[in-house]
N, C-alpha and C positions, 0 to 999 in steps of 0.2 A: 500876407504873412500866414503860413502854415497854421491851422487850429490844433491847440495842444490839450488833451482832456485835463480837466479841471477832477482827478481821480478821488472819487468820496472813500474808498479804501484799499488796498494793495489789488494789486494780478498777484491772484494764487498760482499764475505760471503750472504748477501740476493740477490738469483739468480732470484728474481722478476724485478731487477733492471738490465740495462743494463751496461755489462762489459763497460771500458774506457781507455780501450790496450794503450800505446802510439803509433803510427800507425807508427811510425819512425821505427822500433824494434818489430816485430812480431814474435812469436813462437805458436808453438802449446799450446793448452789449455786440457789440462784434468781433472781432479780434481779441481783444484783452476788455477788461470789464471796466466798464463808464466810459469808454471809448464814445458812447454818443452814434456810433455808424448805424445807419438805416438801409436796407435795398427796398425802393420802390417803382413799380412801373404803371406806365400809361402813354397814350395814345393822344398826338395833339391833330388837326385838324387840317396840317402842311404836308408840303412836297419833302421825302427826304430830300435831304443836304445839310451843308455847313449851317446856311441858318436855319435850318429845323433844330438841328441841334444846339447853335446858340439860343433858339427861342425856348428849348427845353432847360438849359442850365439857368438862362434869368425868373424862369418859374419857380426851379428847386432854391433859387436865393432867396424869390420871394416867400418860398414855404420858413423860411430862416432853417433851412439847412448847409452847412457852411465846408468851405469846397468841396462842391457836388462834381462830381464827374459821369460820364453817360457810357459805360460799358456797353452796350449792344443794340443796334437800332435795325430795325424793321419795315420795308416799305407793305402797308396795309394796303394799297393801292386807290383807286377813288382820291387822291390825295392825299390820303392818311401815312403815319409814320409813327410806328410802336415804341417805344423807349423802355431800356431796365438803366437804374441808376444809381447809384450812392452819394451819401451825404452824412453829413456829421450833426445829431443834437445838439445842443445846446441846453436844452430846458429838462430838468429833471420835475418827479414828480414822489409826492409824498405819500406811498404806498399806504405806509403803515394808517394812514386816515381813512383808507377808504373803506365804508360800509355798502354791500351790493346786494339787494333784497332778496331773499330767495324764499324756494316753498317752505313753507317752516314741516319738515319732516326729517325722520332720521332714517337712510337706506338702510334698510334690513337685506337679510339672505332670503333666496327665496325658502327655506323651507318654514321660516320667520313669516315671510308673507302668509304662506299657503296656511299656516296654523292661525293665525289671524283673522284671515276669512272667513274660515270657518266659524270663531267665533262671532264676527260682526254681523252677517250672513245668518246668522243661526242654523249653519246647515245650506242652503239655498246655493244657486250661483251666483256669483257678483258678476251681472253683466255688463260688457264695455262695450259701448258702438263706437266707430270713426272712420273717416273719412277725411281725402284730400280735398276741399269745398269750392267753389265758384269755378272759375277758368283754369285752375290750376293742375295742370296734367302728370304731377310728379307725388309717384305712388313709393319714394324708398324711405322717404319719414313715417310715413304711419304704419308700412308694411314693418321696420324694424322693429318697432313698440307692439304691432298687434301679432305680426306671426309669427309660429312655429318656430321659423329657422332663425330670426330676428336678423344682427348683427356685430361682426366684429367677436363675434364667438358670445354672444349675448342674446340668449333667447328670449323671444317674443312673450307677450301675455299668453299666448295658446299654451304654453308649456306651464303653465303652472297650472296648478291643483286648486279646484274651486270657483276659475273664474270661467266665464264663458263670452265666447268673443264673436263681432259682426264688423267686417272691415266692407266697407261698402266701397271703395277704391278708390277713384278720382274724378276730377271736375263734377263731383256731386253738389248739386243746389241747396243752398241751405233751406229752403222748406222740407226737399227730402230727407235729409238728414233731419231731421225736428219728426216728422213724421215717422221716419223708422225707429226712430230711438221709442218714441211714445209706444210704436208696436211691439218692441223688443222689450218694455217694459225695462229700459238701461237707468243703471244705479252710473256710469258715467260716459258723458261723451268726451269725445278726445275729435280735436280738428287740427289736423294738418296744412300748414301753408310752408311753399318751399319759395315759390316766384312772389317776388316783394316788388318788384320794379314801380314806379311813380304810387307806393306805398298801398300797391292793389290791397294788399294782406292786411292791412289797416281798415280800408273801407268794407271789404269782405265780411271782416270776425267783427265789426261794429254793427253790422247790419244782422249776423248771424244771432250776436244778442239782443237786437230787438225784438226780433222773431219772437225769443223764447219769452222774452217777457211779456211780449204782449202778449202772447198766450197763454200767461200764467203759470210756466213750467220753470221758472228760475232755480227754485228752491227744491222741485225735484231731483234732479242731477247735480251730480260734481264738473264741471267744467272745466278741462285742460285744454290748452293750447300746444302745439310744438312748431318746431322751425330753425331753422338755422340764424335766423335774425330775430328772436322771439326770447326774450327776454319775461323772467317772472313781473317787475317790475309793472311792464309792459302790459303783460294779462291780466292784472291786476288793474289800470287803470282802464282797459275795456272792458272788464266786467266778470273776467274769468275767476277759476278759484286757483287758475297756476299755470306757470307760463315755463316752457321746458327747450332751452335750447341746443345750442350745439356739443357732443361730450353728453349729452342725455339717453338713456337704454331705461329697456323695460322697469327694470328696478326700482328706477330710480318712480318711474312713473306708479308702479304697481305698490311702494313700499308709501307713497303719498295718496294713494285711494284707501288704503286699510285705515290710515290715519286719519285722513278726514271724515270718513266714515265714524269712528269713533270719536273723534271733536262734535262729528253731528249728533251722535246719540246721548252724549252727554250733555248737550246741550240743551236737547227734547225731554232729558228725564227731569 
């Protein structure tokens, strides 16, 4: 029997207008709204054919998404057999409860920033080190946040007023990095992790804070993280002072160092 969405509020039908979900009861939106339709793909470990493809739709049942269908399949070769697919939700979810940790700071503009620095600074430069740390060879998360050109029409730390910046690039060691910041005399480090795979990025920034503490240097620095899988949450239970994920630009990063900066001064006075 055909699944029929169980609709928590009309199709506004004209898509000029904004949807008005009940937030209580969230599902995916495809076609017309609480429709429940998802597209997702993957890769199973068979020969294309007919049963690749039967063994793909008894997976999507088991995911309880309901009549799944397999729109477009792929021979990966080695055996392998690619799948894109739809299916239908079921399960909604209740938006309006959800609370998601974040840095506790308010993004300013930069010229907000840049007047701030100055006074937290007394004048001086606030300086940032970071770097891409352990095995990790992917230099366009830190390069956005520390340079010039940044991204997405969103400039780097180098463009602002007051701050001064050491992007040390990638697969840097985290003793080096601990070591350059103490020569750079850095008010904060910033470490880049883009490759997460069997949760390298985990072991890595857990090792990078032990580093620091055992050499006493916690409480020197501000400590940020970024990443596309890096969650504040996240950095916060490894140790960091802020955790910056995906949808994150200088800003956001630069308008949370002026602040903590002053949380820390008022703290010491």
């Amino acid at each position: 029997m055909p699944y029929t969405p169980d609709f928590g509020s009309p199709n506004p039908g004209d898509l000029t207008k904004p949807l008005a979900p009940d937030p209580s009861r969230v599902r995916p939106y495809g076609d017309t709204l609480d429709d429940g339709f998802v597209q997702l793909s993957f890769t199973l470990p068979v020969p294309p054919g007919p049963e690749a493809e039967e063994a793909a739709l008894r997976l999507l049942r088991l995911m309880n998404l309901h009549d799944p269908s397999i729109v477009h399949t792929r021979d990966m070769q080695n055996g392998c057999t690619f799948f894109v697919a739809y299916g239908a939700c079921r399960e909604t979810i209740d938006y309006a409860s959800i609370k998601v940790p974040k840095a506790q700071s308010v993004v300013l503009d930069k010229k907000e920033v840049e007047a701030q620095v100055t006074i937290e600074t007394g004048g001086r430069p606030l300086r940032v080190i970071g770097a891409c740390t352990g095995t990790d060879a992917h230099t366009v998360g830190i390069d956005a946040i520390l340079n010039m050109k940044g991204i997405a029409g969103h400039k780097g730390l180098e463009s602002y007023k007051g701050f001064e910046i050491r992007n040390l690039g990638a697969q840097v060691p985290n003793e080096e990095l601990i070591a350059a910041a103490r020569e750079f005399q850095a008010d904060a480090v910033l470490v880049s992790q883009i490759v997460t795979q069997k949760n390298v990025h985990i072991q890595n920034l857990t090792r990078f804070i032990e580093l620091v503490e055992a050499e006493g240097l916690r409480d020197r620095w501000i400590l940020v993280v970024g990443g596309p899988r890096i969650t504040h949450e996240l950095a916060m239970e490894l140790g960091f002072d802020a955790g910056f994920g995906r949808q994150s630009f200088a800003s956001h990063v630069a308008s949370f160092l002026v602040q903590e900066m002053r949380k820390r001064k008022q703290l010491e006075a």
